[in-house]
C-alpha positions in Angstrom: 54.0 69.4 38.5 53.9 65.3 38.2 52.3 62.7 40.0 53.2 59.6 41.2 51.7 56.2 40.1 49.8 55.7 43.4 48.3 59.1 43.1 47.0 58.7 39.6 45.7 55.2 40.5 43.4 56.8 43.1 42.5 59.9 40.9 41.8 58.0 38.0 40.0 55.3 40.3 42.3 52.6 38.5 44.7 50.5 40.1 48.4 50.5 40.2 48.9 47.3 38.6 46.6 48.8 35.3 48.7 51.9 34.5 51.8 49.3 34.8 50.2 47.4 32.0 49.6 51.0 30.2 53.2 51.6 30.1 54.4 47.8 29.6 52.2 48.2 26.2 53.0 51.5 25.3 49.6 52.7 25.5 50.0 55.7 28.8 54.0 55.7 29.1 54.7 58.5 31.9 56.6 61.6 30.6 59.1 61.4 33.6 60.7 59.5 35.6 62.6 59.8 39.0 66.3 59.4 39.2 65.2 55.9 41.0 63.4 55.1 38.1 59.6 55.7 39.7 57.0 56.7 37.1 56.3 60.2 37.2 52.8 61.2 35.3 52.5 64.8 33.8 49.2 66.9 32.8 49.6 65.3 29.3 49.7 61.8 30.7 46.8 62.4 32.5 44.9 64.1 29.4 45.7 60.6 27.6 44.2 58.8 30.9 41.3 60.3 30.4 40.6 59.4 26.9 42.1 55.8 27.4 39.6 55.3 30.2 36.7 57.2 27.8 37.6 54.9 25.1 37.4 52.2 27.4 34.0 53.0 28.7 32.8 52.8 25.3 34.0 49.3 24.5 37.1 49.7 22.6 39.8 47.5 22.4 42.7 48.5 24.3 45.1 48.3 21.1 42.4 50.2 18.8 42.4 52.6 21.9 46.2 53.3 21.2 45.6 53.6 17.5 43.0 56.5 17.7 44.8 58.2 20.3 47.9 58.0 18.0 46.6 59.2 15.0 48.3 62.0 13.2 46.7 65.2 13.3 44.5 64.1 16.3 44.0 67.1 18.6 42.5 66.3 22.0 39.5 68.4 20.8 38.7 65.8 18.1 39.1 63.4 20.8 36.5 65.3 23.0 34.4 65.5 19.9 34.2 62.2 18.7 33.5 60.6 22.9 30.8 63.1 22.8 29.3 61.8 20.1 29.8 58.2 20.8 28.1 59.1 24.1 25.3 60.5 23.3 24.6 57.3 20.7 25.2 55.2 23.9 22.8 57.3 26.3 20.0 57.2 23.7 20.4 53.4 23.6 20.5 52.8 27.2 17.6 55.6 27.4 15.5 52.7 25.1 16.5 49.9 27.1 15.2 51.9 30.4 12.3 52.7 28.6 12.1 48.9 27.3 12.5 47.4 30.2 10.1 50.3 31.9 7.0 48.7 29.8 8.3 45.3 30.8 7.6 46.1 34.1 4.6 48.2 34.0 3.0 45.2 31.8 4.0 42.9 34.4 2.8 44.4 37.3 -0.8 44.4 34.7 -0.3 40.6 34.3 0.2 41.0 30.7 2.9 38.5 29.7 3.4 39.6 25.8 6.6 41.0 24.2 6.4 44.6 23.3 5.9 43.8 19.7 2.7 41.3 20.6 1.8 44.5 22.5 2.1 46.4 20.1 0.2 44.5 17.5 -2.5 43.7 19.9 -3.4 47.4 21.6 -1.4 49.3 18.8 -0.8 52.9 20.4 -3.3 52.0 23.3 -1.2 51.7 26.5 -3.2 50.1 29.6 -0.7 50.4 31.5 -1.3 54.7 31.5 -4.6 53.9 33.1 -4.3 51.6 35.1 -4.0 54.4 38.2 -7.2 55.6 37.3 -8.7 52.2 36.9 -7.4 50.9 40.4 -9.0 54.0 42.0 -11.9 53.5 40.6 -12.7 49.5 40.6 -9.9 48.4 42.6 -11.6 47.2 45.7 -14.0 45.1 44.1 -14.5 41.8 43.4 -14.5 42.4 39.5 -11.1 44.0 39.2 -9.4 41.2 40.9 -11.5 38.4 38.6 -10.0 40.7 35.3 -6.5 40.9 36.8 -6.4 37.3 37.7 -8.2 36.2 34.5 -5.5 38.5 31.9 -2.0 37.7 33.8 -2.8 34.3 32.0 -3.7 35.5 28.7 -1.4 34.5 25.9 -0.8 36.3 22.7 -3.2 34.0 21.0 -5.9 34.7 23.4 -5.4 38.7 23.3 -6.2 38.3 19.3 -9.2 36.6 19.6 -10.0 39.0 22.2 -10.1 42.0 20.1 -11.5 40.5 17.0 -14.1 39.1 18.6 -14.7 42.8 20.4 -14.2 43.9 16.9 -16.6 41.6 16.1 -19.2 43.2 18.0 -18.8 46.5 17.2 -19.2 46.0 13.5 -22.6 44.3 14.1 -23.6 47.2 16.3 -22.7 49.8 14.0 -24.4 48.0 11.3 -27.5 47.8 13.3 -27.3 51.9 14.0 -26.9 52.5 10.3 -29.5 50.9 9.5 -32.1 52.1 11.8 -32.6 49.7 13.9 -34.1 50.5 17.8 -32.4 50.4 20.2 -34.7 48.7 22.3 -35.6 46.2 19.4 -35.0 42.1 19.4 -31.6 42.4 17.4 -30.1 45.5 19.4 -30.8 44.2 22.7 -29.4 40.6 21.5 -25.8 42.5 20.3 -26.0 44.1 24.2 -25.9 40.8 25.5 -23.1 39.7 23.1 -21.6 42.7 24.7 -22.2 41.2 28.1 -21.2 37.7 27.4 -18.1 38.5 25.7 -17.2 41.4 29.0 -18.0 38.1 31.2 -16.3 35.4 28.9 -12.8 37.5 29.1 -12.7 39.7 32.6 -15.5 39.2 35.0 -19.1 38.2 35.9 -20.7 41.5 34.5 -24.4 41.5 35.7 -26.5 43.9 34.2 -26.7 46.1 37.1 -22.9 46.2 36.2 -23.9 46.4 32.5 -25.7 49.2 33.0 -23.6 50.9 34.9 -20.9 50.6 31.7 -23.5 51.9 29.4 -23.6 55.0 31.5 -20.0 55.4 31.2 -20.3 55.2 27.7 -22.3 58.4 27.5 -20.7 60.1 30.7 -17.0 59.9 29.9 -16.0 62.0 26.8 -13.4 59.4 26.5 -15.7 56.5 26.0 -17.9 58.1 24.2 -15.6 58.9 21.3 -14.5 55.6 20.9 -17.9 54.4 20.3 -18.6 57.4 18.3 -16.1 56.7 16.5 -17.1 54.0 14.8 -20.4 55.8 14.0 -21.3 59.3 15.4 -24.4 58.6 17.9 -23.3 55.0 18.6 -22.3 55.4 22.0 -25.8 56.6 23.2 -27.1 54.0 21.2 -25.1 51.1 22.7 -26.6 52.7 26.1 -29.9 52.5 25.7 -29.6 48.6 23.9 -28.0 47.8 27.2 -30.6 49.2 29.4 -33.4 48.0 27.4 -31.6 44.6 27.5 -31.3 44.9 31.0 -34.9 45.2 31.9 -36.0 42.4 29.2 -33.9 40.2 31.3 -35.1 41.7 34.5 
């Protein structure tokens, strides 16, 4: 059984005027024709269709198209083979560009305007974006969380790495002061608290040491906090605590 033009235009979902320009270059010449000289397409023909319009999906040239489907000693299964693999390199690609432009968005939507390699050298394998649910829930409604979100969408690269070193900063000092013995409720512990503070207020919000406080409990209370501090130096979490409360109440 055969086909006419018209019907392989609409199975193929290709126009009429394209499979004329496939048989004016040679490339899908129907196997029969009417005695009026209509185009008659055949299961071969439409086996070729299909690779043509594969081929063409995948970017090739119309007359490289017609070299590899001419090649000697080209079945239709090395065909098959080769789209499949040519496919699956495409829909890993477009699978990064999703995921690309998936952190674009999630970064916007945080206000972060940095490329994902300024990301990347910034947080590293940190990703705010995967708490930012928890974060929202948590702080959304107040006051503070919409100072830090207003405060960071304006944050440039530059301002992101003088962030972190001078967070990094801060946390050498303390663990400095923990290894060496120092109280926790002494003159230089409480003053790194309040660097602590300052720098919380300088770059996100007014933290007030009720708020302080409240962060030093976290510190403790969330496993997750706790071993970051720790860390740095096993104990330090507990002892950032109790310089913050101790700098509280000097200061209360």
């Amino acid at each position: 059984m055969s086909l006419s033009v018209g019907q392989v235009a609409r199975l193929a979902g290709v126009t009429v005027r394209t499979l004329h320009h496939y048989d004016e270059i040679g490339l899908l010449t129907p196997g029969e024709r009417t005695r009026a000289g209509y185009r008659r397409y055949t299961d071969a023909d439409l086996v070729r269709l299909q690779h043509i319009l594969l081929y063409r999906e995948l970017g090739f040239p119309l007359e490289e198209i017609a070299v590899i489907l001419d090649e000697p000693h080209t079945d239709e299964f090395t065909h098959l083979r080769r789209q499949h693999e040519l496919l699956t390199r495409r829909a890993q690609h477009l699978h990064q560009v999703i995921a690309a432009v998936e952190r674009a968005m999630q970064a916007h939507t945080l206000g972060i305007p940095l490329t994902p390699e300024e990301r990347f050298e910034i947080f590293g394998d940190f990703r705010p974006e995967d708490h930012e649910a928890e974060v929202e829930r948590r702080w959304g409604s107040s006051p503070q969380y919409a100072e830090s979100r207003r405060r960071v969408a304006g944050y440039t690269k530059a301002d992101w790495l003088e962030l972190k070193a001078e967070a990094a900063a801060i946390g050498d000092d303390l663990v400095a002061a923990f290894k060496a013995g120092l109280p926790a409720d002494g003159e230089h512990a409480m003053d790194l608290a309040e660097r602590h503070r300052g720098h919380i207020s300088r770059w996100f919000y007014d933290c007030t040491y009720d708020i302080h406080r409240g962060l030093g409990d976290m510190y403790v209370d969330d496993p997750r906090f706790t071993a970051t501090y720790d860390a740095l130096a096993p104990g330090l979490a507990g002892y950032l605590r109790q310089a913050i409360h101790a700098n509280a109440r000097r200061h209360t």
